[in-house]
N, C-alpha and C positions, 0 to 999 in steps of 0.2 A: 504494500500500500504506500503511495505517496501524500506528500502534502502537499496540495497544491500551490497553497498562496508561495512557500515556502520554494518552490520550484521555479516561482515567476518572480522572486522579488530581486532587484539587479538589474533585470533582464529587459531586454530591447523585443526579443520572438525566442518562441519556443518552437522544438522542433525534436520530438522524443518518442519512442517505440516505447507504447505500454500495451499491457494486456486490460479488457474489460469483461464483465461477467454479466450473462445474461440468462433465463431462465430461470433464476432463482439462485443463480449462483453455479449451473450445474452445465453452460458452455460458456468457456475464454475464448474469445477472439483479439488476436494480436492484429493492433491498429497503429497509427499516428496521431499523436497527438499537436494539431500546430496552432497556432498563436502569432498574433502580433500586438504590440503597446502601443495601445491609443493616441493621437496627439492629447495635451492638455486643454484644448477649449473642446473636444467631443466628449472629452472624461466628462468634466465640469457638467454640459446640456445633460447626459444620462444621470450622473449625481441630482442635479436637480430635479429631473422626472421621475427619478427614483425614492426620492425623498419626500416629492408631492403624491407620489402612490403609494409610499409607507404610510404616508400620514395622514391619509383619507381612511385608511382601517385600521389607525391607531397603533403601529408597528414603528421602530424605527432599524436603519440599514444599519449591522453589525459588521465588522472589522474584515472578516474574510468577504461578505458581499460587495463592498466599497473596494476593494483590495481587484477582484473580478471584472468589477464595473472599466476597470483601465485597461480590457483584453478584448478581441477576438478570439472566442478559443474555438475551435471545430475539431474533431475528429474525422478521419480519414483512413482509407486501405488504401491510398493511393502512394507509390513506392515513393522515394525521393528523388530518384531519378526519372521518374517520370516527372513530377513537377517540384520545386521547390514552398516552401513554408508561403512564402509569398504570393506564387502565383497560386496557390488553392486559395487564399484569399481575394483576389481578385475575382477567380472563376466565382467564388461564391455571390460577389455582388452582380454576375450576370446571371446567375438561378434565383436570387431574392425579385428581379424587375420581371423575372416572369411569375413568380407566386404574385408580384402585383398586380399582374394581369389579370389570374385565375379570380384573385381574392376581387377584382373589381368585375368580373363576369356574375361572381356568384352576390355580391353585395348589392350592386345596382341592378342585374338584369334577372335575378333570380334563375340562373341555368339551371340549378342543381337541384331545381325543387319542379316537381310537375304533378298535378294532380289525377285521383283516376280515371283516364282517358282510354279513349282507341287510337293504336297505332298511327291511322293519318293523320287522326289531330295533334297525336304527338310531335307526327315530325315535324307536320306546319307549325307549331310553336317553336320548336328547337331551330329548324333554318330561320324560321323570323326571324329571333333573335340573334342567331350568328350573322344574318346580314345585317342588323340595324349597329349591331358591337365592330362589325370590317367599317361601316361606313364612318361608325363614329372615330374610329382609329385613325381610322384616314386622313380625317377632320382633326385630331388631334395633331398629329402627324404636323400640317400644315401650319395650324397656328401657333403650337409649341415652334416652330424654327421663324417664325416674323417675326416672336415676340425676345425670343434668344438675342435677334437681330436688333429689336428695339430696344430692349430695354434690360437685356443681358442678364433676365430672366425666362423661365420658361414657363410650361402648365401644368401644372400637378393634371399627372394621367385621372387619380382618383377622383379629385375635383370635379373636372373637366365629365366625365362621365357620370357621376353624380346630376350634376346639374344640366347634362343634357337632359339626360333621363326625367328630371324634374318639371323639364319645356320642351317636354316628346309633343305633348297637342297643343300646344302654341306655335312650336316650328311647322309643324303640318298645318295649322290653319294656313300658311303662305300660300299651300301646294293646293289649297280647296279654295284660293283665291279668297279667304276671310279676312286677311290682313295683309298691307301693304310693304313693299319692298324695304320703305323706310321705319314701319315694325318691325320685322324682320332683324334689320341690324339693331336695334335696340335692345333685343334682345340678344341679340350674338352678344354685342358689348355685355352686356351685365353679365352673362354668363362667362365668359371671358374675365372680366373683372374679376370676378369673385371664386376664379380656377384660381389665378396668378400663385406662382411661387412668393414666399417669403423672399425678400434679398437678403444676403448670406452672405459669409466672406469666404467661405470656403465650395467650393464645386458639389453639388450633389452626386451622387454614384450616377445617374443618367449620363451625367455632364461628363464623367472621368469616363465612363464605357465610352460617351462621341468621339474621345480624341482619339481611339485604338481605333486601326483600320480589322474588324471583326473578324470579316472574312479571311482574311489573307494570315492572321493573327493564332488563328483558330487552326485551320489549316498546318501552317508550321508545326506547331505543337503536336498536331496529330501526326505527323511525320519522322514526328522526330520519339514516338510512344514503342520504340523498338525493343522488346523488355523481352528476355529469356528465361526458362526457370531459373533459372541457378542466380538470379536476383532474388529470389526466395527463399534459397536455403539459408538462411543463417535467420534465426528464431530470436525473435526480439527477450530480452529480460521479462519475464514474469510479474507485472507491477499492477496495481490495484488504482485506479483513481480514486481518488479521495472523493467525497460527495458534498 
């Protein structure tokens, strides 16, 4: 068993073979443990969110939680030679903007819920909805990069989706000819308005994935995933994460 706080104190990234226990304690799986040390103004915003959600149910954050709050920590079976401490933390912020996807399909459009139906109605509701989520993306897509361009912020995906979703029949009254062209943008604006990112000093993960070229980025790495057993054989130490 390790300590963890105790493993990370010093420390810039961690980057260590432990074992963990699952089933009751009755399979180890030997994994990676990685990590990297927060800057000090992201420690600080989580401390204080942290601190404002202990103390709505009357708790307050104890020495080893505070200690945590200053880490990425993930676990991983990925070798080290296939990726470094570093780049599984970056891969991880391009798997987090697609659970924000998922998480804004099923929050604003309700995909994941359907009532009991027959087959055709099923799927007519399910394509409706995957095409009104391509059209709005799209939509997103565009004004996220004007707004990059104006005002060197962008639009919150969740927002932005939210609040379409909110002037679904206001926008379509345009298209039944109820309201006017210059309705219309009034609405766009407000809705726009009230997406906008916060301004920030530092880049949101959207922002740092634009500056990677993706594709080509992605690519390489997969290229470069040339792993033989005999990166295997040697059995990490036997070690317990602490909880």
């Amino acid at each position: 068993m390790i300590n963890l706080v105790r493993e990370l104190r010093g420390k810039s990234f961690i980057d260590k073979a432990v074992s963990i226990k699952g089933d009751a304690g009755k399979t180890v799986m030997q994994v990676r443990l990685c990590g990297i040390k927060l800057p000090s103004t992201v420690y600080s915003e989580r401390i204080r969110k942290a601190n404002k959600k202990a103390k709505s149910t009357g708790k307050t954050l104890s020495k080893v939680e505070r200690e945590r709050l200053k880490w990425i920590l993930m676990i991983t079976n990925i070798s080290q030679n296939m990726l470094d401490c570093r780049d599984v933390c970056e891969l991880y912020r391009i798997r987090w903007q697609i659970e924000l996807i998922f998480k804004s399909w099923k929050s604003h459009f309700a995909i994941d819920k359907m009532n009991n139906i027959g087959k055709d109605y099923w799927d007519c509701l399910l394509y409706g909805k995957l095409i009104v989520i391509t059209l709005l993306t799209a939509l997103h897509s565009h004004f996220n990069n004007w707004f990059m361009q104006q005002e060197v912020r962008g639009i919150s995906f969740l927002r932005f989706m939210k609040n379409m979703r909110d002037n679904l029949d206001k926008l379509m009254d345009f298209f039944t000819f109820r309201i006017s062209i210059e309705q219309l943008v009034l609405v766009l604006n407000r809705i726009l308005h009230t997406s906008r990112l916060e301004k920030r000093r530092r880049k949101t993960s959207e922002q740092v994935l634009s500056d990677f070229n993706l594709p080509y980025d992605c690519l390489h790495l997969i290229e470069d995933f040339h792993v033989s057993s005999a990166d295997f054989d040697t059995e990490p130490p036997s070690l317990d994460v602490a909880a």
